[in-house]
C-alpha positions in Angstrom: 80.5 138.8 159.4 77.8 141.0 160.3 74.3 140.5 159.4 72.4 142.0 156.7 69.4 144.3 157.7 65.9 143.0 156.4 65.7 145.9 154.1 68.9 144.8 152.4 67.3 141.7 151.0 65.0 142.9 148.8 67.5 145.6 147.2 67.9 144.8 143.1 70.4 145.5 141.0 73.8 144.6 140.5 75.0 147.6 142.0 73.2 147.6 145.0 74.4 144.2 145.5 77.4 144.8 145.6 77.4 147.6 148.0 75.6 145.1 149.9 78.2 142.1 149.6 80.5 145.3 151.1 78.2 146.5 153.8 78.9 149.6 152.3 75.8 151.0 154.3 76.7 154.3 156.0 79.0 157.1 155.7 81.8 155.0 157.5 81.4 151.9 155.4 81.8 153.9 152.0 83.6 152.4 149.4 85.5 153.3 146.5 83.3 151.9 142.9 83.8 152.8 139.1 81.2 151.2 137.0 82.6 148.5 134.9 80.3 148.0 131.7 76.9 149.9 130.5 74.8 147.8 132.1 76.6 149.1 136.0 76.6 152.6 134.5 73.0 152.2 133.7 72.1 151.4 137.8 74.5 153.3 139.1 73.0 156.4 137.6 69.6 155.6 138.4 70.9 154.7 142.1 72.4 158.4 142.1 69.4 160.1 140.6 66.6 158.6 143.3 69.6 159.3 146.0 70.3 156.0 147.3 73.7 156.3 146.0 75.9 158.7 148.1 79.2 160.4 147.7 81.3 160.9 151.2 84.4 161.5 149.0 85.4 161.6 145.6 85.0 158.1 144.6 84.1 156.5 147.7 80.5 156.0 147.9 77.9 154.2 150.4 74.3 152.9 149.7 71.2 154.5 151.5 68.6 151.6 152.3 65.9 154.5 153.2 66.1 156.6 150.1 65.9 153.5 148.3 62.7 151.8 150.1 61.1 155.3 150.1 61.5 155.6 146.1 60.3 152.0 145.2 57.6 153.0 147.9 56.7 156.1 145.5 56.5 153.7 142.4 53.8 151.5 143.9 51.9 154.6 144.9 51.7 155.5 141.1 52.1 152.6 139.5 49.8 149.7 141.8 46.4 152.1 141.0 46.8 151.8 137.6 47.6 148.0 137.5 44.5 147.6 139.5 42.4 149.5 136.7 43.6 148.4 133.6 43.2 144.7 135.1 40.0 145.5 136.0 39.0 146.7 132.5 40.3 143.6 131.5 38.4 141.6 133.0 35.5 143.5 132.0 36.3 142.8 128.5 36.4 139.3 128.9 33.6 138.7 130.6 31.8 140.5 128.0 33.3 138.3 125.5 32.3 135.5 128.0 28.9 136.0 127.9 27.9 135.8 124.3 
């Protein structure tokens, strides 16, 4: 059994994962899926709308490790900022709670 790149270990979702049980990582590896239940649906869209979910033919699809890593990169550009702030303002508060 082949091994499973580094970038393939930190892939969430059930979805992903099992693309990933597949090694349904290129063009050539594709693999025919159906969501089963909403929760699949759910994933599988999202997977589709950032692009990490391909089509090679109708119904046979393949996971794209770099358009996935390169959208959760694009979170934590947005998001980590803003955790960074509103934990500092927290701790603002409290320490001005703190000192009274």
């Amino acid at each position: 059994m082949r091994e499973l790149p580094a970038a393939a270990r930190r892939v969430r979702g059930p979805v992903a994962g099992h693309f990933l049980a597949h090694h349904a990582l290129s063009p050539e590896d594709a693999i025919a899926f159906v969501p089963k239940d909403r929760v699949e649906r759910w994933w599988f869209d999202r997977f589709r709308r950032i692009g990490a979910l391909r089509e090679v033919a109708p119904g046979r699809w393949w996971f794209d490790l770099v358009a996935y890593h390169l959208d959760r990169e694009a979170f934590s550009r947005r998001w980590v900022p803003i955790a960074i702030l509103v934990s500092v303002v927290i701790a603002a508060v409290a320490t001005l709670f703190y000192s009274r």
